[in-house]
C-alpha atoms as one frame of an Amber mdcrd trajectory, in Angstrom:
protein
 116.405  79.427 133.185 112.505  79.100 133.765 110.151  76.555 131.851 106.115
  77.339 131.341 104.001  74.846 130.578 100.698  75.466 128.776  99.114  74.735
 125.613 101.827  76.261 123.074 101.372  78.351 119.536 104.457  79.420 117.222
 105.358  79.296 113.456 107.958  77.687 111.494 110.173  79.046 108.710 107.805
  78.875 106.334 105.331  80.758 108.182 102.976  77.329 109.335 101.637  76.640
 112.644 103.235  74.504 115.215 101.009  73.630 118.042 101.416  71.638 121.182
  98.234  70.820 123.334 100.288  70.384 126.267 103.353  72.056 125.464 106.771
  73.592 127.633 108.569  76.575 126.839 111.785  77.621 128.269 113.631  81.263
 128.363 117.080  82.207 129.921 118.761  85.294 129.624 121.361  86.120 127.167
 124.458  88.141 127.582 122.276  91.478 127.405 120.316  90.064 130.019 117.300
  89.667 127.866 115.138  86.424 128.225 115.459  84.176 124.761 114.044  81.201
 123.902 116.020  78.223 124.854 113.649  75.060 124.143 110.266  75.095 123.091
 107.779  71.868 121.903 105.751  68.964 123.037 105.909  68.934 126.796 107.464
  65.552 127.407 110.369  65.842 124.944 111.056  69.223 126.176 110.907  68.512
 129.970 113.097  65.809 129.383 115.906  67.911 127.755 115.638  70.029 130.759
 115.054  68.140 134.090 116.599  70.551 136.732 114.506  73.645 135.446 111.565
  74.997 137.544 108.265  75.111 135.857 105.329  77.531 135.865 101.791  75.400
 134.922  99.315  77.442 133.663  96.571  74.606 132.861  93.896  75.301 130.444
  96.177  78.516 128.905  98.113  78.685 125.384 101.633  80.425 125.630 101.434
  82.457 122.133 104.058  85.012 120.802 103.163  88.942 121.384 101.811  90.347
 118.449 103.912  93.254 116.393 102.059  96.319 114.687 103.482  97.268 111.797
 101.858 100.529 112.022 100.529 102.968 114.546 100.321 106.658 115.512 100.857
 106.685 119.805  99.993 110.507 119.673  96.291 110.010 117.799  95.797 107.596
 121.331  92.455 110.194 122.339  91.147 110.480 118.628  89.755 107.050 118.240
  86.421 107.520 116.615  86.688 110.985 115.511  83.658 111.230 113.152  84.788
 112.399 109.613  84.075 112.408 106.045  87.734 110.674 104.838  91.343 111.146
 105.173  92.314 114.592 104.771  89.496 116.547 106.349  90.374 113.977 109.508
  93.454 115.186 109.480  92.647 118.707 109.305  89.732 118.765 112.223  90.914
 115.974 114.215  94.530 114.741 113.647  96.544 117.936 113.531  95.225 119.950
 116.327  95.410 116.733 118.845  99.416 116.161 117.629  99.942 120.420 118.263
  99.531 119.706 121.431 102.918 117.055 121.433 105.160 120.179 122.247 104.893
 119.999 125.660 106.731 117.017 127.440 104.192 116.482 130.128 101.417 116.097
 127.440 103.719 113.684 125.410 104.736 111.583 129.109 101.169 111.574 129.901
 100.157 109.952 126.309 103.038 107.796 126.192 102.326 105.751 129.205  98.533
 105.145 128.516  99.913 104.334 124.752 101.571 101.856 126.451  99.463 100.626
 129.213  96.956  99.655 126.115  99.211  97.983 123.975 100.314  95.247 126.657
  96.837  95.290 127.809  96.338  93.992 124.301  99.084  91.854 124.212 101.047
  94.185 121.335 104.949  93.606 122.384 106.489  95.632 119.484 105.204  98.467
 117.234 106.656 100.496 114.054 105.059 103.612 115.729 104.271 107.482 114.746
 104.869 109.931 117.334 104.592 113.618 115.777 106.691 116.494 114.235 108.204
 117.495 117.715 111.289 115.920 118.961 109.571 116.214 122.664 107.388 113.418
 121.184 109.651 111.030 120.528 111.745 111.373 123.687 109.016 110.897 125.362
 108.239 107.473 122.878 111.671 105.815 123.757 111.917 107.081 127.652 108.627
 104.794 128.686 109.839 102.111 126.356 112.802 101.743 127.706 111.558 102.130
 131.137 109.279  99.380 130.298 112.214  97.316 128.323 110.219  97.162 125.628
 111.323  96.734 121.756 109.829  99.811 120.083 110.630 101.315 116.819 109.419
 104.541 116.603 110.796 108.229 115.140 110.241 112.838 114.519 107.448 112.940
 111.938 108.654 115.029 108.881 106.351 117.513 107.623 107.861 121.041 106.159
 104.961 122.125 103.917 101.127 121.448 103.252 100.618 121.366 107.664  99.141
 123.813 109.574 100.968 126.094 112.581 102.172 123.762 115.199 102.921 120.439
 113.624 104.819 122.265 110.518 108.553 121.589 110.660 111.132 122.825 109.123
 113.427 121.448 106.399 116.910 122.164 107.561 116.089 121.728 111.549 114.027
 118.750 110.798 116.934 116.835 109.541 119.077 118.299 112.233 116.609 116.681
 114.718 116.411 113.483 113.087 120.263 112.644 113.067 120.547 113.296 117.101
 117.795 111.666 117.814 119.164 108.521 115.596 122.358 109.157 117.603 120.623
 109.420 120.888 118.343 105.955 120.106 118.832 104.067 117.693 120.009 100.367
 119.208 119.682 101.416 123.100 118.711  98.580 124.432 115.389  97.404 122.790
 115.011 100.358 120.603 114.876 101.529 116.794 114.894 104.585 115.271 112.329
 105.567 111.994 113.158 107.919 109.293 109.520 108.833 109.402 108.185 111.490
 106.574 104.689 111.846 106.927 103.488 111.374 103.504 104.841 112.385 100.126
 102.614 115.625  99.859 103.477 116.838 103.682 107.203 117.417 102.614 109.645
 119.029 100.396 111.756 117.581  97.837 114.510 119.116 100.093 113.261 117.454
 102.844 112.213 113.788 101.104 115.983 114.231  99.098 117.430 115.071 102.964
 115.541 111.977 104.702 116.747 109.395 101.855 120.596 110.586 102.587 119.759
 109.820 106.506 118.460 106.348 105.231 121.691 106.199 103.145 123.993 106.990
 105.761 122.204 105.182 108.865 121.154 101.841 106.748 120.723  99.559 109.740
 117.239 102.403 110.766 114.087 101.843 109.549 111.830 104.234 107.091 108.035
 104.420 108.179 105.409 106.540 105.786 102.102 106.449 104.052 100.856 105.667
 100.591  98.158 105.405  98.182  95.570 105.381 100.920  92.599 107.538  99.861
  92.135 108.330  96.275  91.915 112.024  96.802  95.083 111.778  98.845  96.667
 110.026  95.507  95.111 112.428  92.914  97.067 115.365  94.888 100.380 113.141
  95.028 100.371 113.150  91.388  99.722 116.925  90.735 102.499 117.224  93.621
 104.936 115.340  91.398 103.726 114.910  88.061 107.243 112.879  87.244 106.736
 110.192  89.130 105.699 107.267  87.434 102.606 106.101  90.357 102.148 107.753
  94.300 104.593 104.920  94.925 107.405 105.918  92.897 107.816 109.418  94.688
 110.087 107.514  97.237 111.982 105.357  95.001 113.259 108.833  93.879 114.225
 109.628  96.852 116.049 107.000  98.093 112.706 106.202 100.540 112.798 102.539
  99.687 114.776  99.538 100.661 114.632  96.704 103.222 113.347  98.005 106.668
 111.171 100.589 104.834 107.270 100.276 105.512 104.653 101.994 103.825 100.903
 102.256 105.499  97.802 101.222 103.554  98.968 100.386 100.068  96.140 100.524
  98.746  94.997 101.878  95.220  98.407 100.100  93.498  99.117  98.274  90.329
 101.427  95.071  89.869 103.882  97.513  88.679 103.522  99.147  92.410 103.720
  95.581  93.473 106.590  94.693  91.747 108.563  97.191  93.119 107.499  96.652
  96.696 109.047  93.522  95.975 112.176  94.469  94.313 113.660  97.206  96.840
 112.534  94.290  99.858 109.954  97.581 100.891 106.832  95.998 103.028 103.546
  97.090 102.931 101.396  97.652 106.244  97.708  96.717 105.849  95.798  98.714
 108.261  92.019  96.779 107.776  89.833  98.851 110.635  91.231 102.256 109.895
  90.811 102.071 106.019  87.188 100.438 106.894  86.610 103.186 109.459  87.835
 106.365 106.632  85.981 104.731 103.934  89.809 104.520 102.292  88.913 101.459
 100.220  90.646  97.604 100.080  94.294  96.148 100.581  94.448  93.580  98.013
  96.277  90.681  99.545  95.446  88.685  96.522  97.771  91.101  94.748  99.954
  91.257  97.078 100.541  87.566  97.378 100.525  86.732  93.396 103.199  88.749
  93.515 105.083  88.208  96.331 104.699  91.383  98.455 105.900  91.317 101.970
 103.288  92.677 104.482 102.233  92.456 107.687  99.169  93.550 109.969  98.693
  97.138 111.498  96.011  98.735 114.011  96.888 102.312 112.577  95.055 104.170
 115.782  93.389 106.193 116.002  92.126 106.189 111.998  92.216 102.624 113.215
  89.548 101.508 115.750  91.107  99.565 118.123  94.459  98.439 119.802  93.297
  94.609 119.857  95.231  92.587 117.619  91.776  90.462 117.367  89.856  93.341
 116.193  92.916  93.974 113.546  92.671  90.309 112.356  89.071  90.197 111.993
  88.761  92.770 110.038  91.619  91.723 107.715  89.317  88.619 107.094  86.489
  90.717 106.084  88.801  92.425 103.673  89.739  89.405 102.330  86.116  87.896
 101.945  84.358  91.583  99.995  87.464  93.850  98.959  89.482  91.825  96.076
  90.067  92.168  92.457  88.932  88.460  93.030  86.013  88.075  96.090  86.097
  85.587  98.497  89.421  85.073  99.437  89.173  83.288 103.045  92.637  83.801
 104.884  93.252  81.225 107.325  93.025  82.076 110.501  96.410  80.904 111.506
  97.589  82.925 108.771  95.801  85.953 109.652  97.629  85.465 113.334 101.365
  84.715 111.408 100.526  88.282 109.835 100.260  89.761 112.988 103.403  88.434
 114.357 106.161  86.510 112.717 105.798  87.671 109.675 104.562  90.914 110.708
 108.706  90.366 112.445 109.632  89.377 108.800 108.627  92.282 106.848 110.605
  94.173 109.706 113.516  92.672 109.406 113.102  91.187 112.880 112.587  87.781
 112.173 113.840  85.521 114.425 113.917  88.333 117.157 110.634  88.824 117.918
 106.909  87.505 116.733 107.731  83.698 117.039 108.576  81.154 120.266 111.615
  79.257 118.602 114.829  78.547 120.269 116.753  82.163 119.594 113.859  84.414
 119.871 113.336  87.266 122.336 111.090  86.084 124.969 107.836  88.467 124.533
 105.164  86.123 124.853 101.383  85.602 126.383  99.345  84.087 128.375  95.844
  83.393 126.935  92.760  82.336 128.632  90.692  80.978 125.701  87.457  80.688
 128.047  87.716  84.604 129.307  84.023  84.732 128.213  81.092  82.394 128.563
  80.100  82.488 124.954  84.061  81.746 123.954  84.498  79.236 126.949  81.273
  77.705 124.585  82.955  78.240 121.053  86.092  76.754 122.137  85.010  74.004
 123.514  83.945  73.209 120.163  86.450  73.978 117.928  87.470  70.180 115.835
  90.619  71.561 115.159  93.776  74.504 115.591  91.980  77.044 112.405  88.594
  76.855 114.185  90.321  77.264 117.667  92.714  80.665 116.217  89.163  81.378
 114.233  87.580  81.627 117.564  89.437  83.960 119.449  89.586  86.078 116.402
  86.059  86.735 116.488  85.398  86.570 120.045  88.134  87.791 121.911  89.281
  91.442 122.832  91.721  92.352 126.039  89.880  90.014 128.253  91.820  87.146
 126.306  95.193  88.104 126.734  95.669  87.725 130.738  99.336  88.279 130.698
 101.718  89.929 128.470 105.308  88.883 128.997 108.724  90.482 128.070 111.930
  89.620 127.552 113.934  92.561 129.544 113.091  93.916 132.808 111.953  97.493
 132.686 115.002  99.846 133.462 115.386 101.178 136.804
């Protein structure tokens, strides 16, 4: 076993902060050989439980859980920023020529590790991640995970119709491809496979009727798609299947939603879209810099919490603008303060950071696993320097109490912040 001590962030069950000035945390490996959480709390009590255990001191740091993003796209890494009018025409100029390019394995390799490199430099442990429509892509996803021991979730984008050359599947050998690769991934170590159809409009019924059996058949996998993002992107939805009750509804029909399913954005629903969310255990990802950044319009987490939606945070890049969970959360608040059926919603901070981890780990069907520091969970944690700038150094010195302090590195921080990232499982030979 080894013991850290620092200043020490996690969450109880209900989602609430716990918070230890001068707190100990203490990992050992399981069975698997994967570092858990053995003890965690006030320093003292802790140290006393453990007295022959060998302790790290990292004075003046806070020992936080790594954040989870609920949604991301690892091959759209080089299009951060790509000036565009909305949605669909940055997918045409920008989006779709950049993932062509995700048939050849060196390209995908090369992408992959920088993916990578920036999410721990961010201090993002676990993502529900996009690769593209080419299988290459995806082997090339799980190889530098695993390498890395990393728990990533990630699966072959489904698109048969409404794509241009080179990112266009098709329907049969689509499915085909999906199966082995759930065969070849899914549980290995720290990994997860998605049933991952692009969006509604981007497949078949064939191939949306073809990814709900896989669903069916493999129901421990996760589904990953979009929905009701950009209104123009809805208005075509609905000539696409004018049965459908909403944009929503296209999935329940095809068996696209159940626990472990996650749909991006969310956006323009009703309480009836709500309500369903809600009934099939289907979570929502809220995405607040790229729908900012596209002009895509507002999650309503007023909505979704009168109701009782589960959701979590997502960076989305590259429609999203940055990997930094701080950057994510920040711009959630803003949401929260212009974009509701009722303005001025304030999230608390420490609410805004649960979001982004535990129950980011909650609407994934992780909880308990990762996104939390209590006696059980995978060890994926960081190390946070709360004075890695002079101006924050000067904030936090003056925060009165925890909101103000998690407020502060909200705002302030970026990478700088996070000065280690932690995991639980040695990379793989």
């Amino acid at each position: 076993m080894q013991a850290y001590r620092a200043s020490l962030l996690r969450f109880d069950a209900a989602g609430q902060p716990v918070y230890d000035e001068d707190g100990l945390l203490v990992v050992g490996p399981d069975e698997a050989g994967r570092q858990r959480v053995i003890d965690a709390g006030p320093h003292g009590a802790v140290a006393a439980r453990h007295p022959d255990v060998a302790v790290t001191h990292w004075p003046g740091r806070i020992i936080a859980p790594g954040f989870v993003d609920m949604h991301i796209h690892f091959p759209q890494t080089d299009i951060i920023g790509a000036p565009s009018a909305g949605l669909l025409p940055w997918l045409e100029n920008y989006t779709f020529p950049a993932e062509g390019r995700f048939s050849e394995p060196a390209h995908a390799a090369e992408v992959a590790e920088v993916f990578f490199d920036e999410l721990m430099r961010n201090g993002v442990t676990t993502s529900l991640t996009f690769a593209t429509s080419h299988p290459q892509s995806v082997q090339a996803f799980f190889e530098s995970a695993q390498r890395r021991g990393l728990r990533m979730i990630s699966g072959k984008v489904l698109q048969d119709r409404h794509s241009p050359d080179g990112v266009r599947d098709k329907t049969e050998q689509s499915l085909i491809d999906t199966e082995a690769l759930i065969r070849q991934w899914h549980d290995v170590d720290r990994l997860g496979y998605a049933i991952t159809p692009r969006f509604a409009p981007t497949s078949t019924d064939a191939q949306l009727r073809g990814a709900g059996e896989l669903a069916a058949k493999y129901p421990d996998t996760w589904i990953h798609s979009h929905v009701a993002e950009n209104k123009d992107e809805v208005k075509w939805a609905r000539e696409l299947f004018p049965g459908a009750r909403s944009y929503l509804d296209v999935y329940t029909g095809f068996g696209l939603m159940r626990e472990r399913a996650v749909y991006a954005h969310c956006i323009h629903f009703d309480d009836t879209d709500r309500l369903l969310m809600r009934e099939t255990g289907t979570a929502a990802a809220v995405s607040p810099t790229s729908n900012l950044f596209l002009g895509s319009g507002f999650f309503d987490f007023e909505g979704a919490d009168r109701i009782g939606c589960e959701y979590g945070l997502a960076s989305d890049v590259g429609g999203g603008t940055s990997f930094s969970p701080f950057r994510t959360m920040l711009a959630a608040y803003y949401v929260g303060r212009e974009g509701q059926t009722k303005p001025g919603l304030s999230i608390p901070p420490s609410q805004l950071w649960w979001r982004h981890t535990g129950g980011a780990a909650h609407a994934l069907g992780l909880e308990g696993v990762i996104g939390n520091l209590q006696p059980g969970c995978e060890a994926d944690f960081l190390v946070l320097n709360p004075k890695a700038t002079p101006l924050l150094a000067r904030k936090i010195e003056r925060a009165n109490n925890l909101e103000e302090l998690l407020f502060s590195m909200i705002v302030l921080g970026d990478d700088r912040l996070v000065e280690r990232t932690v995991i639980s499982q040695a990379p793989s030979a």
